[in-house]
N, C-alpha and C positions, 0 to 999 in steps of 0.2 A: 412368613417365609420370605426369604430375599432372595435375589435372585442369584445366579448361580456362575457370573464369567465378570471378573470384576472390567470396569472400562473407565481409567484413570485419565481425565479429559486435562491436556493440560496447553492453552489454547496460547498464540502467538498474539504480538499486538496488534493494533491498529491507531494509527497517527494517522491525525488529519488537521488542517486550520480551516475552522468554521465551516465545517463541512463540505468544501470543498475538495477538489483533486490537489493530493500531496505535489509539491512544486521541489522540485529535489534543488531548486539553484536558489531557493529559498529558505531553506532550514535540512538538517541532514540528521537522520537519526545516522550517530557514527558510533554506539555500542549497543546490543540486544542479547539479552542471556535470558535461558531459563537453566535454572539452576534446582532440580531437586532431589533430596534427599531420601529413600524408603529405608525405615526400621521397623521390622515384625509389623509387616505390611499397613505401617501408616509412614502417609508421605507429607513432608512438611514442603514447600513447593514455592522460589523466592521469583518476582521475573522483576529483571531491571532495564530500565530504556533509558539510554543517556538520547538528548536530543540539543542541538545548536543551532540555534535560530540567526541563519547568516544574513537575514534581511536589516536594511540599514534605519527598519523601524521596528516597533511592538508589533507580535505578531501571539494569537490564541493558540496555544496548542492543546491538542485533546490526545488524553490515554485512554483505551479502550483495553479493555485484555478478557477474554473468555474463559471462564473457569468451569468444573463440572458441579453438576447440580447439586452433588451429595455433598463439596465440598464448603467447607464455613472459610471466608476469608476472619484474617487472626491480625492484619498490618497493614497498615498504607503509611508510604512516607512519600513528600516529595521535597528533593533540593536546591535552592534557586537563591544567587547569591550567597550569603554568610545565614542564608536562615534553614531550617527545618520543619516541615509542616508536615502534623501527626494526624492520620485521621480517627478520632477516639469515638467507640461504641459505648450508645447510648440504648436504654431503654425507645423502642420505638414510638410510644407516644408522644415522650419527652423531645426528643428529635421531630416529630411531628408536629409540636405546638411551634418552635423556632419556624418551622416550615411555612405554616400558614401567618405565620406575624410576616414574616418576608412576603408574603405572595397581596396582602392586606397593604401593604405600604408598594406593591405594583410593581416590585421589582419580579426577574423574568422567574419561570418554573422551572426552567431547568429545559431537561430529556426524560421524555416519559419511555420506560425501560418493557422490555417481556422476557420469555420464556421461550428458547427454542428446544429441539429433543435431547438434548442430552446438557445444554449448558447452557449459563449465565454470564453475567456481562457487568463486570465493572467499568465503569466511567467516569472520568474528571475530567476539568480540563483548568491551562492557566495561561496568563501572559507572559510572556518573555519578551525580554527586552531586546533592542537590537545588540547580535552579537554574544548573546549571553547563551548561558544552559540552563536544562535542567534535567535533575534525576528523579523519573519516579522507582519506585519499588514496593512489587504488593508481594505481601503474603499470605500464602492460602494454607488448610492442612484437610487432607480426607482419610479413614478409614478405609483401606480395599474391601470391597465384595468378591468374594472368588465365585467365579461361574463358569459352569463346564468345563470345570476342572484349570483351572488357569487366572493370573490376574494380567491386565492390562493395563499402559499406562501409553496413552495417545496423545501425542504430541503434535497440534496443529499451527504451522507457523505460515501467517501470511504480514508480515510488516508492513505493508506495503510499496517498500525500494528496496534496493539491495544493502546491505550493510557490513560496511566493510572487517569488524566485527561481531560477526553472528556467529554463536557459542549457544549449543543446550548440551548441558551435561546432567547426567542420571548417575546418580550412585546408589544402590541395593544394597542394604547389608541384611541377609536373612539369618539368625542362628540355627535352623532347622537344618540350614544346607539350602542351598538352591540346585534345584531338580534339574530345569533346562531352564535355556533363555533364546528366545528367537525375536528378532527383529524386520515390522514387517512395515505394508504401508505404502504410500506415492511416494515420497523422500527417500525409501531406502532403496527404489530402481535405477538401473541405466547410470545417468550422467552422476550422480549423487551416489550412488553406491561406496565412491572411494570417500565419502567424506563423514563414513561413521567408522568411528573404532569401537568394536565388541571387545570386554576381555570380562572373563567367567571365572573365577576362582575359587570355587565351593562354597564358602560362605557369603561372599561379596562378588558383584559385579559394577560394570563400568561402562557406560556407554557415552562416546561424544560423539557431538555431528559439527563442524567444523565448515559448511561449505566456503568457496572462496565465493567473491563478488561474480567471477563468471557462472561458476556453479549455480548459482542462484538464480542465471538468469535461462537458464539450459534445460534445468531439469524437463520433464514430461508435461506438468503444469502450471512454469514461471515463465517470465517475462520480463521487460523492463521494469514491469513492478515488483521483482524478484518474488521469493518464495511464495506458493501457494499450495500447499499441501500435507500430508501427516506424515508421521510416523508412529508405529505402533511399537512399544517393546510388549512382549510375551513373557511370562515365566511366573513357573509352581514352585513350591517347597516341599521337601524332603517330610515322610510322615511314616516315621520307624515306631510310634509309640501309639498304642490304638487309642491312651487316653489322650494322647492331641499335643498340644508343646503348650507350655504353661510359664510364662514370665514373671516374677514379682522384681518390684524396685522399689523403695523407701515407703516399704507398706501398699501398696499396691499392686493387683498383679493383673495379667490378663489373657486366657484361655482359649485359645485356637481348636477345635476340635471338627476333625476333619474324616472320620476313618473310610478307610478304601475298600479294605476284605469283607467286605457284609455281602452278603446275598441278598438279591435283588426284590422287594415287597413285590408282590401282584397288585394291581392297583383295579380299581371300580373310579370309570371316570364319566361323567353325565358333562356334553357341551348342551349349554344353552344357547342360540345364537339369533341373534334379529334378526326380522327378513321384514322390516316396515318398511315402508316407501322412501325414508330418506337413504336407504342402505341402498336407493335404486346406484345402478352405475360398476363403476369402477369398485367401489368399496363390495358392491356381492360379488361379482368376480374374484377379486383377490380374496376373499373371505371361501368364498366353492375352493379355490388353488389350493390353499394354507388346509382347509379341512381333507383334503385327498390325500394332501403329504401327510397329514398328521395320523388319519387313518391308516396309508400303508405301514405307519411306524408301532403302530400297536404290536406288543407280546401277545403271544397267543392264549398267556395264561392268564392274561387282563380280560376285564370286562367291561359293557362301554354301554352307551346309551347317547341319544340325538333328538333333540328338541328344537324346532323354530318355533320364532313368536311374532306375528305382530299383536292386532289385537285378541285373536285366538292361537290357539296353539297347534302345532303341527308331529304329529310323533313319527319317526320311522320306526319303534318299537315301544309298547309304553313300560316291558319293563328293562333290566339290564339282561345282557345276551353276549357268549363268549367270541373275542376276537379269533376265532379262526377265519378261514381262506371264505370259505361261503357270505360268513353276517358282514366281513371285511367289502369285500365285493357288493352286497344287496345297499350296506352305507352309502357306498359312492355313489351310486346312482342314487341314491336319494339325495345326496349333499349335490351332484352335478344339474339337479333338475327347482334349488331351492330358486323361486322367485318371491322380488319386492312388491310389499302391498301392504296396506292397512298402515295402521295406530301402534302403539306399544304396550305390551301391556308384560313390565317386566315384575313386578307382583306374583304374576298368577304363574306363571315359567321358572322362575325362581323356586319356590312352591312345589310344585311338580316336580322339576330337577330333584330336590331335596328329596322328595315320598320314594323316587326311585331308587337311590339311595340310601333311602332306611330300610325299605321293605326287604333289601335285599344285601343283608351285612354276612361277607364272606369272612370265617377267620382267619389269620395269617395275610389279609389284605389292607389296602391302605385306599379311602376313598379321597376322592375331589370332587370338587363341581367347580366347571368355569362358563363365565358370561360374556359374550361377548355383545356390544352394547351400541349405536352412535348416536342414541338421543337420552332425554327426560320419557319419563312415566306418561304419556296420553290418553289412557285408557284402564281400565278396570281400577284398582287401588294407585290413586297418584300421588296422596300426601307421602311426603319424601321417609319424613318419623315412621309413620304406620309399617310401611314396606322394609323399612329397616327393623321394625321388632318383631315382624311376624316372619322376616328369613330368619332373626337369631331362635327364633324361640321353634324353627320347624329345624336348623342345622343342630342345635341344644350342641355344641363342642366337639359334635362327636366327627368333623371334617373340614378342612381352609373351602372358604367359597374368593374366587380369584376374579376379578372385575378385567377385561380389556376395554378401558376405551377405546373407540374411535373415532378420532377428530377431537376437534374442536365444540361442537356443536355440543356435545354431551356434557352432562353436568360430574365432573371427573370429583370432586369434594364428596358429594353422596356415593360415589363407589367407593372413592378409596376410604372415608368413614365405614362403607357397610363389610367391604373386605376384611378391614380392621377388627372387626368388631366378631369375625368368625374366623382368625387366625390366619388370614390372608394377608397380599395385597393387591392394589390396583396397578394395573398399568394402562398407559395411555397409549395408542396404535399411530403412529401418523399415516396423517392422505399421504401417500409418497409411493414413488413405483416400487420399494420393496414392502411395502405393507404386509405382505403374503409371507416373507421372511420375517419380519417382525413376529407376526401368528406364531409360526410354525417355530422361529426361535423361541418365543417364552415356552413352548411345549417341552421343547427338548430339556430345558431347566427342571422342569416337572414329573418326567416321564420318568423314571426310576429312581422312586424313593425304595431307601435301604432302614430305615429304622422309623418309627412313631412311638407318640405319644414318651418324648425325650425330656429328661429332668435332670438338669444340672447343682448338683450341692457342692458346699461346699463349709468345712468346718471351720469354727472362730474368723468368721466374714462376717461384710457390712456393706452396707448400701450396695448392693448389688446390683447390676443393668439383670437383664429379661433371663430367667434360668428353666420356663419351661416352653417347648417349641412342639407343635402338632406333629411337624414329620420332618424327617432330616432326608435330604436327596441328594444323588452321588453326583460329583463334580462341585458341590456348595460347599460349605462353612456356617460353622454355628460359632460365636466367637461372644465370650461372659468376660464382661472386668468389674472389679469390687476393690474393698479394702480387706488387708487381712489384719481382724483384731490385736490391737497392742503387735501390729507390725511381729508378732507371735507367730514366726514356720514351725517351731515345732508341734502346734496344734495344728497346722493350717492342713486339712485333708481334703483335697477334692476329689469327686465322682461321679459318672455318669453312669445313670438308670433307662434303660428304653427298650422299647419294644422290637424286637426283631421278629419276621414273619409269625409263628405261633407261641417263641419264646420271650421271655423277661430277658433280658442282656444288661451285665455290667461291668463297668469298665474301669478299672480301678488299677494303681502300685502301688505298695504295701511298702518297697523300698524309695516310695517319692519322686515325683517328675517334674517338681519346680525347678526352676534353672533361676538364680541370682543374677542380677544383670543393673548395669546402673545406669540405664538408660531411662533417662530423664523423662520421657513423651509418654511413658505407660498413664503415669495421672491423667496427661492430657488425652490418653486412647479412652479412658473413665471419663472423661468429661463428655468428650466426644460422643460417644455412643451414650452414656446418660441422657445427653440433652436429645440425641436423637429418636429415642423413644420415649421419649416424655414430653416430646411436640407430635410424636404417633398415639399417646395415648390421652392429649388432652382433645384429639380429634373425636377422641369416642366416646368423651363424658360431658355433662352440661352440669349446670350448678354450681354449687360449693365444691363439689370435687374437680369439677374442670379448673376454675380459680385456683385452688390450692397444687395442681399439676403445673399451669400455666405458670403461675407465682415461682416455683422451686426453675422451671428451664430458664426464668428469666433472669433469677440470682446466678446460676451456672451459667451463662450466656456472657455476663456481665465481668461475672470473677475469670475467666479465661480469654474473655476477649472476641466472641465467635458471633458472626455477623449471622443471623439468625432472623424467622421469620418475628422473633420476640423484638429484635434488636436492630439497631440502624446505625451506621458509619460517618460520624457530621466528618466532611473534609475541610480543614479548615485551609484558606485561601490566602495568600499574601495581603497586608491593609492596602483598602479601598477594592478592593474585590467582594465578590459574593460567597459563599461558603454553599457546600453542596451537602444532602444528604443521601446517602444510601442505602436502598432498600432490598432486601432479600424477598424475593417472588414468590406468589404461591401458583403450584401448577398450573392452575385454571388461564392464566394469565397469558392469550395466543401468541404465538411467534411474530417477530416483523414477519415480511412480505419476503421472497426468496430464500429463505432458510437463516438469515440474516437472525442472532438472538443476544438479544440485549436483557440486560439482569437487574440492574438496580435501577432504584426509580429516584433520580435526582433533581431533591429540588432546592431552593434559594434560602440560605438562612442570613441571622443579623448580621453586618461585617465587622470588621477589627474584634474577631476570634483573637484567643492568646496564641502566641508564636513564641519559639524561642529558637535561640542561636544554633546551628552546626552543631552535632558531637561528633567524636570521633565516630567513625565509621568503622561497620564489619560486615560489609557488605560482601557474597559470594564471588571469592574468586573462581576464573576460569584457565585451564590451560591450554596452550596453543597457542600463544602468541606471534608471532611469526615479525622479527624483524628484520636488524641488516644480518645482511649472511657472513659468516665468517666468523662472527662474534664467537664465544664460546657457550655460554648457559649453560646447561643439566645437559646429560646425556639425548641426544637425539633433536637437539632443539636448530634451529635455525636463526638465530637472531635474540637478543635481550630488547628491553625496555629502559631506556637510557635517559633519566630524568635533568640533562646536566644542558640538554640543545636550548632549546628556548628558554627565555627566566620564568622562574618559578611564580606562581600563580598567589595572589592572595585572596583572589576571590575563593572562598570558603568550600560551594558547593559545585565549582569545579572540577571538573576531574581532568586529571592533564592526559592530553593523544595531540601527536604528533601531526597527525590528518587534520586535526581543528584549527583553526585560525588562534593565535596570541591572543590571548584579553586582558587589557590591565595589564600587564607587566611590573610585578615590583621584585626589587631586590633584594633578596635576603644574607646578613652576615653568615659565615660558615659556623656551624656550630662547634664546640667545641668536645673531640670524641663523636658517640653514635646518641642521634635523639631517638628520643622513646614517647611513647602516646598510653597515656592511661585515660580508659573513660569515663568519665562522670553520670552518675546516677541524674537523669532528670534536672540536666546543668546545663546552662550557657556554653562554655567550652569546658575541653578534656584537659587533665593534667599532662606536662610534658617535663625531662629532664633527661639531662646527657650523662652517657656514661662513659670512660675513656676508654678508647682502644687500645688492640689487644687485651682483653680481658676474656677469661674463660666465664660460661652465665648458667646457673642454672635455670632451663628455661621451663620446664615441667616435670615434678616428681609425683608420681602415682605408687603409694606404697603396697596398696594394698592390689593392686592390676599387676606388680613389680617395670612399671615404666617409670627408665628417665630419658630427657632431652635436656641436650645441654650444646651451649653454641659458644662458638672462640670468633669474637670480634676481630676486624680488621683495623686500622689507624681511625676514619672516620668516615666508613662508609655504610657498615653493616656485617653480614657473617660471610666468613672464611670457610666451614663446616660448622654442619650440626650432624650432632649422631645422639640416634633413637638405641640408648639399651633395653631390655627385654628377658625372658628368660635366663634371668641370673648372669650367664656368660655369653649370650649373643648380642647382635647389634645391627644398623643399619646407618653407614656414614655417608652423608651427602655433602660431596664438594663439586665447585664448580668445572664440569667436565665430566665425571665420575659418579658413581654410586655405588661404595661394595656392601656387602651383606653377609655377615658371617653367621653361620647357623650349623650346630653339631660339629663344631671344630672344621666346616667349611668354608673357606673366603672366594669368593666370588664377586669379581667386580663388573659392573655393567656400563655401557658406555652409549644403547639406544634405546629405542623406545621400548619397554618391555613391564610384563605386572607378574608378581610372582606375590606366593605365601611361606611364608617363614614362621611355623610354630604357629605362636597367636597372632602374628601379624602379617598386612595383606600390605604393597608395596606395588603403588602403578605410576612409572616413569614417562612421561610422556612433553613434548618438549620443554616451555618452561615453565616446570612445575611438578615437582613430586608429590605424589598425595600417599602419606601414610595413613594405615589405622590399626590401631590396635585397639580392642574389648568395644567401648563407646568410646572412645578420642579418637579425632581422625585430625590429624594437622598437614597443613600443605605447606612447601617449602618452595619457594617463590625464588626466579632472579630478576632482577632488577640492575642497571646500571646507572653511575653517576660520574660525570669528570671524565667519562670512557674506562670506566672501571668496573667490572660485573662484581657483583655482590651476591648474597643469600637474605633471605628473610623470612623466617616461620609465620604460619598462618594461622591461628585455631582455629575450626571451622564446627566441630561437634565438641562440646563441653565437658570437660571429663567430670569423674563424681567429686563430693562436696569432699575429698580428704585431699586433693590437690594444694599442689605447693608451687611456688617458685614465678618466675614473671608474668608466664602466660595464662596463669591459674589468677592471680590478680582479680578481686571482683570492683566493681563499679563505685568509685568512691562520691561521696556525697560533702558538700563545702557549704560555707554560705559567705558569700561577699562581704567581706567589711571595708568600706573606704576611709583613710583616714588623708583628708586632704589630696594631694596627688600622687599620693600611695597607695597601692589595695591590698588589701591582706586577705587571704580564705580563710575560714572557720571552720575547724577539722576534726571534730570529735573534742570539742573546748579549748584546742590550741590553733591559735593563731599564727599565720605563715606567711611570711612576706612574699609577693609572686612579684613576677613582671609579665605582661601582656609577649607573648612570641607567636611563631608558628612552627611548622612539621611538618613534613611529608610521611602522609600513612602509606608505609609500602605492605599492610596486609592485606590487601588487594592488586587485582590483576594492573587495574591502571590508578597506577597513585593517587591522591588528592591532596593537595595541602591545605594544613586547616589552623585555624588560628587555636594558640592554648595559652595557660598558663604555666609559664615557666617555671620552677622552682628544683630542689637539691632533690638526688633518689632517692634519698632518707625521708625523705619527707610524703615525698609522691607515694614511695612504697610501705610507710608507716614500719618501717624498719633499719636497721641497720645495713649498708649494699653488701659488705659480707656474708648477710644469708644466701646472699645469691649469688655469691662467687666460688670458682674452687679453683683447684691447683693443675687438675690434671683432667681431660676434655673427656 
């Protein structure tokens, strides 16, 4: 059983040099995004920190970034000069042997990493040179949990200065519908209030938080060291279909099943609860609190039972007895009067809870048993094995036993194995003043289960994640992904089987509830949760079959990319530096000291790792820009990005802002017409080539979505309009100034800030920067200026399906250098191409970069004729 209110941790950075206090006259974080994306509530989640190190020497900088527990980082990059540096996952032994060859030759160990309550802690860190940059960018991806009825997704930003661009943008796209959405949290009060934009539009949402530099220093809990605090977004999905909403994409699907209308099971629940000497204090107190609330919340049709243990056992009844007003009342006073004393002896309690609950199996009821716990075994049975097969073998499947830690002290490995291993799981309680609400919360997840003993099938499928679940409880989700054989819908039937209070219940269409969807991430939703219970189930097996469980999470860990307790992150460091590894925690692992929780454990590997050059970049843009006023841009905006002030930058991993100081300064000729950036597959640099202006482009054809985008160039700057068609005779035209949108023979032009839906497509105007989507493609349309001239620039930021056509559809071309004397030629699929070494400025991002490429014809670049991609009429 999971638990029940999802809480999507998605934590801000932290900069510092050598541990020391940030010196803001010394280095300037001058950009901080978090940018993430949720589809059928998996959230792929990017955070980027540009930093400028204005000291007139080398100076260490460290990135820090908090992420939530459940999530697998999938990416680390950092940019500095004309290089790129990948952090590639390794099997963690292998990463481990590198480890200690560095630690043997005395170089340093790094940062030893832990575990706080909810989240983990990536780390690196690098030198920068005086006056230079650099960009890190991690990517993370989690699975939601829905709990009590709701997902969350928590946004903690503390950078530690203000920044004069700080940008976190959320984009939801749910196909169920989205239910409600609320935003809540320290961030979203008082001074900060105006600096989120909500906008809701049935399928999609949008949220930005935009504060300015004063903002930041105002709110309720900032300061000179600007932001310190969260923000919460809230929000459920729509669930019309009692078999749940069901996704497939390129053979894969993935199963949401959630239903609302069930009638409530009566439950039989037995608390086991310590009362040994180390539980003196604080901990029995909140423990007495949490049990009073939790008693007054009992139905009356429930039944219940109450055990303390130290090294004996204490009953306030020995067997089970109905919650009404009187056994509710005679509880409490047993619960207000438990005191600490003795040994533990959780064997024989265990045991007991269990008899209570056999002896007394009501039908139409749903039992549990929960323990609440804050040390090891002292007493009667303490081999950790023994006591774990003699709970399986007295629960025999017939009910989840639910483990709380508490603290630290407890040996959290042996519950959450013994939970496991009886359809449970563990949770860990921290010493903390809400400890009591901790309690009283996992109950409420538990307290009204609607179905048991639930079995999900499903026909002409394969490898399937987990499809049978002891009890299903209201406010949760039970979520299955697999393959569907020979990618074959018309066999593919799914079903669910389960128990409803005295009845069988099933939940079946006859006329079909797969929805076709070509949204890429479903495989990786199947990886995701494969590997996630298949490091839950090598917890509960030893031998040959743990090896063989362990062996298959560490192949999926590997092929997807997922920094996992199987696998490790080597960062590899600029030559003459040290390379770091990092490690995924296991719970057991204490927090720092004030709430303070650090996640990977980095340590020193060999140096001159391989590096390679810049590629182009596609890095998340954001909107909001805010420059000179007056300017025109998109509808509602105040200001463009005007690339033409300072000269153009050749340093590679630069990103150009106005705010930063000039570096390097080189000149570049004007290109001739508008240049273009193609990227290269796992290359030194990107392909580049110009194309003449005024030309009309096809920029993206989805034949089978019926989208096209198509953009009419300007002399040589970039686009004039683009317009998105759509439903055969609608459309959406964005020029500069303007946005109209014609839909059902209506034109409407819009001129501020505004998000609307049109058919299949969702539309949010917001200053410079439109973000359209339609089906799975969402493309933003950027301005940018150059010479004092506003421009357009499409962005692809979600990848449409594989029948894509046209510029932006483009996939990653792959070369191999051939040098002949002071010429170079690329190697292109057996032909050979004469280049010349240029640069570009990527305007598919918020703040440009220029990068160095190879020059060459669009013929060439685009392995076609450029007539594919031209038309006559926009």
């Amino acid at each position: 059983m999971e638990r029940t209110v999802v809480r999507v941790s998605i934590f801000g950075l932290l900069l510092a040099f050598g541990g020391a206090q940030p010196n803001k006259d010394d280095w300037e974080i001058y950009s901080f995004h978090i940018n993430s994306t949720v589809t059928t509530r998996y959230a792929t989640t990017v955070i980027t920190s540009r930093v400028v190190n204005r000291k007139d020497e080398s100076t260490e900088v460290e990135f820090h970034v908090r992420i939530p527990k459940n999530a697998f980082i999938s990416k680390f990059r950092m940019f500095m000069d004309d290089q790129v540096y990948d952090g590639e996952v390794k099997a963690k032994e292998a990463a481990q042997q590198q480890y200690t060859q560095a630690v043997s030759r005395g170089e340093s160990a790094g940062i030893v990493s832990s575990v706080g309550r909810t989240l983990e802690e990536f780390k690196t860190s690098v030198t920068v040179a005086p006056l230079k940059k650099v960009t890190f960018e991690l990517t993370y991806e989690e699975l939601f949990r829905r709990r009590l009825g709701k997902y969350e997704l928590q946004i903690f930003a503390r950078p530690m200065q203000p920044v004069k661009d700080f940008k976190v943008d959320v984009y939801i796209h749910e196909k169920a519908g989205i239910n409600y959405m609320d935003i809540k949290g320290g961030l979203s009060t008082n001074a900060l209030a105006n600096a989120i934009t909500k906008t809701l539009a049935d399928k999609q949402a949008w949220v930005y938080f935009y504060p300015t530099v004063d903002q930041q220093k105002t709110c309720d809990s900032c300061g000179e060291q600007g932001l310190n605090g969260d923000l919460v977004i809230v929000y459920d999905v729509n669930r019309h279909k009692s078999l749940g909403d069901i996704k497939r994409s390129k053979g894969y699907f993935v199963h949401h099943f959630a239903p609302s209308s069930l009638l409530r099971i009566p439950k039989n629940v037995v608390f086991v609860i310590d009362q040994s000497g180390s539980m003196h204090g604080r901990k029995m107190e909140q423990t007495r609190m949490a049990l009073l609330h939790i008693l007054s919340d009992l139905a009356e049709e429930d039944y219940f039972g109450l055990i303390t243990f130290d090294s004996n056992l204490f009953y306030w009844k020995r067997e089970l007895v109905q919650a009404n007003a009187d056994n509710v009342k005679s509880a409490k006073t047993f619960a207000s009067n438990i005191k600490d004393r003795g040994s533990t002896n959780i064997n024989t309690a265990l045991l007991e809870g269990s008899r209570m609950l056999n002896e007394q199996p009501r039908q139409g009821s749903a039992s549990i048993l929960i323990l609440l716990t804050d040390g090891d075994p002292t007493s009667g049975v303490t081999n950790l094995e023994q006591i774990q097969s003699n709970v399986r073998a007295a629960i025999q499947d017939k009910f989840p036993l639910y483990c709380l830690g508490f603290g630290f002290d407890v040996n959290f490995a042996f519950l959450e194995r013994m939970s496991l291993q009886n359809n449970g799981v563990a949770r860990r309680i921290y010493e903390d003043s809400d400890a009591d609400l901790q309690l009283k919360g996992f109950y409420d997840e538990v307290a009204n289960p609607l179905l048991t003993n639930v079995t999900m099938s499903y026909s002409s499928s394969a490898n399937l994640t987990q499809t049978k679940f002891s009890q299903y409880y209201n406010g949760s989700e039970i979520v299955v992904a697999g393959q569907i054989t020979d990618n074959d819908v018309e066999t593919f039937v799914p079903q669910v089987v389960a128990i409803s209070r005295n009845a069988s219940i099933v939940f079946s269409d006859a006329n079909g509830t797969t929805e076709s969807t070509d949204d890429s991430n479903l495989q990786r939703v199947w990886a995701y949760l494969t590997v996630k219970q298949l490091l839950d189930k090598e917890l509960q097996l030893s031998g040959v079959e743990k090896e063989k469980v362990k062996s298959e999470a560490l192949r999926l860990s590997l092929k997807y990319g997922f920094v996992t307790p199987l696998t490790s992150m080597v960062v590899t460091k600029p030559s003459e530096e040290t390379t770091e590894v990092l490690h995924k925690p296991s719970e057991d692992t204490p927090p720092l000291p004030r709430g303070t929780s650090l996640v990977m454990r980095p340590g020193i590997l060999s140096k001159g790792q391989s590096r390679r050059n810049y590629p182009n970049l596609h890095l998340p843009a954001h909107p909001g820009f805010k420059g000179d006023p007056g300017s025109r841009g998109l509808p509602g905006s105040s200001g463009r990005r005007d690339v033409a002030g300072p000269p153009i930058l050749q340093d590679l991993a630069i990103d150009y802002d106005y705010d930063s100081p000039p570096i390097a300064p080189t000149t570049l000729s004007v290109a001739p017409g508008v240049r273009f950036l193609l990227q290269a597959e796992n290359q030194s640099l990107p392909l580049c080539f110009d194309i003449a202006g005024r030309t009309i482009l096809r920029l993206l054809h989805l034949p089978n979505a019926g989208v096209s985008v198509n953009g009419e160039l300007d002399e040589d700057q970039g686009f004039i309009k683009i317009i998105v068609h759509f439903d055969t005779d609608n459309f959406v035209a964005v020029e500069l100034g303007a946005v109209t949108v014609k839909y059902e023979q209506k034109l409407t032009r819009y001129t501020g800030d505004t998000a609307l839906v049109a058919g299949s497509v969702a539309v949010s105007i917001r200053h410079m920067e439109v973000d359209i989507t339609a089906g799975q493609t969402r493309l933003l349309i950027l301005v940018h200026g150059k010479n004092g001239k506003d421009f357009l620039w499409p962005a692809l930021r979600q990848q449409p399906s594989d029948d894509a056509v046209g510029i932006l559809a483009q996939k990653a071309v792959v070369y191999e250098e051939v040098h002949q004397g002071p010429y170079t030629k690329l190697k292109m699929k057996d032909q050979e191409i004469s280049v010349s070494r240029s640069s570009a400025v990527d305007f598919g991002m918020n703040l440009p970069a220029t990068l160095a490429c190879w020059l060459m014809s669009p013929e060439s670049a685009l392995r076609a004729p450029l007539s594919d991609f031209t038309l006559k009429v926009l």
